[in-house]
C-alpha positions in Angstrom: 5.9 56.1 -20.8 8.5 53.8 -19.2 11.1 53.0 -21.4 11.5 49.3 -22.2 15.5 48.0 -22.2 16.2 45.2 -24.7 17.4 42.3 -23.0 21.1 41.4 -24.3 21.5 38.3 -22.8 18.5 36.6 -25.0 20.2 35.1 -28.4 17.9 35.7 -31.6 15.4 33.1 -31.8 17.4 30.9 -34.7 20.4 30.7 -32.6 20.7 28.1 -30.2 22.3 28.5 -26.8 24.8 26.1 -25.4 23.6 23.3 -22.6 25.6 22.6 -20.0 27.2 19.4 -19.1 25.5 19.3 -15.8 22.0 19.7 -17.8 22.7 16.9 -20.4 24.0 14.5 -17.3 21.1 15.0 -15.6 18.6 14.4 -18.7 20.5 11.5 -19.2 19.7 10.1 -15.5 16.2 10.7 -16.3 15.7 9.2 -19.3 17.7 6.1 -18.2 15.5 6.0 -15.1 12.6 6.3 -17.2 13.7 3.0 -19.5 14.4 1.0 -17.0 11.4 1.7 -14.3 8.5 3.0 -16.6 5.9 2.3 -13.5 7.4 4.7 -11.6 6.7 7.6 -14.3 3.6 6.5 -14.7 2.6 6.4 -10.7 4.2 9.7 -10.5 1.8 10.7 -12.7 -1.2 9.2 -11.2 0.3 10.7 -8.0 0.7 14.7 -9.1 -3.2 13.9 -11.0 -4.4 12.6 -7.4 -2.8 16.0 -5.5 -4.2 18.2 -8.4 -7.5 16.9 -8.5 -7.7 17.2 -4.8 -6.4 20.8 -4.7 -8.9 22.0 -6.9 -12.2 22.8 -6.3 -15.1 20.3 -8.2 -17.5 22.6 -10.4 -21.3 21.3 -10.1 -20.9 20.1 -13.7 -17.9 17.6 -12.7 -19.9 16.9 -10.1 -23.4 15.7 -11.9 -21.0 14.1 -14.3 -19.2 11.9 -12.3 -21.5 11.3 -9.5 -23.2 8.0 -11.1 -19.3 7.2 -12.3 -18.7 6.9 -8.4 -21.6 5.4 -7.4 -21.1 2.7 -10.2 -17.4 2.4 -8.6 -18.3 2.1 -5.0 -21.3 -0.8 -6.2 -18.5 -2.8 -8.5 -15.9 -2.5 -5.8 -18.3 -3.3 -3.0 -19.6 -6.5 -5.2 -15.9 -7.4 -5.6 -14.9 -7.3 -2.5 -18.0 -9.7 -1.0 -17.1 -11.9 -3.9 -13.3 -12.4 -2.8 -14.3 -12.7 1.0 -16.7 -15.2 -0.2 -14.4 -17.3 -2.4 -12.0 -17.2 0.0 -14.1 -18.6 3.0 -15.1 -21.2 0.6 -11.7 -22.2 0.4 -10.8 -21.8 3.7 -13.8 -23.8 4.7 -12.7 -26.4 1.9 -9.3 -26.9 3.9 -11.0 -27.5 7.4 -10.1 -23.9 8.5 -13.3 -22.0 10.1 -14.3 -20.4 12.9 -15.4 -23.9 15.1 -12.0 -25.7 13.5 -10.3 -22.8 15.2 -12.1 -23.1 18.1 -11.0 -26.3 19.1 -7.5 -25.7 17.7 -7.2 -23.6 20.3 -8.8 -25.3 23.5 -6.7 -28.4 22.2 -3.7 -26.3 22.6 -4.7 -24.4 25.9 -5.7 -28.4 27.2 -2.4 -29.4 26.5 -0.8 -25.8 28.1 -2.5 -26.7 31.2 -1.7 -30.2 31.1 1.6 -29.3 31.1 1.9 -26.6 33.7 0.6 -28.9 35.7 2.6 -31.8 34.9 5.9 -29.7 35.9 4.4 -28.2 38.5 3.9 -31.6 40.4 7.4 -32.7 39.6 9.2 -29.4 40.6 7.0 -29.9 43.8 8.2 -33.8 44.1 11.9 -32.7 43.5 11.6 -30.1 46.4 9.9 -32.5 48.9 12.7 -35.3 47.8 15.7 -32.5 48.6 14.0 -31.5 51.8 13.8 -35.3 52.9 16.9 -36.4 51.8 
């Protein structure tokens, strides 16, 4: 039998053991942090549940449970999004802003591009033939 040595440093279990300054600072910073941003415990949370769920493996029970969850989920978020594309081409189509608006908005602008290029091309080509004469 191995002989088992009684740890000296550990204090009874009534006594308390002294915290350092360091410790207590550092608590401090934490709980301040936590009064002042709450949302960023709580999305660290969601973010260590997200890594944890995805580290370990699903068991075929989790997986017939919460199969109809995600196909529920994928339908509702699928539905929502077609609804906000929808309501906001509505809108957009409300202002004037579609697809043939656009269109012409931009053949207006080339036009007037062209117009002018051209338009300073013919008078940097007048301003040459002028030097060259005169």
């Amino acid at each position: 039998m191995a002989e088992h040595k009684q740890d000296t440093d550990k204090k009874p279990k009534g006594e308390r053991q002294e915290v350092s300054p360091r410790r207590v600072t550092t608590a401090q910073r934490l709980a301040g942090g936590v009064e002042t941003n709450p949302l960023a415990l709580v999305a660290g949370g969601l973010a260590l549940g997200v890594i944890a769920g995805a580290l370990l493996p699903r068991s075929s029970r989790e997986r017939d449970l919460l199969a109809p969850v995600g196909t529920k989920l994928g339908g509702a978020l699928t539905a929502a999004v077609a609804a906000a594309r929808e309501a906001g081409q509505s809108e957009l189509d409300g202002l004037g802003i579609n697809r043939d608006a656009a269109r012409d908005q931009v053949k207006t602008l080339v036009d007037g591009l062209l117009k002018a290029a051209s338009t300073a091309g013919t008078a940097a080509a007048q301003a040459a033939v002028g030097k060259a004469a005169g």
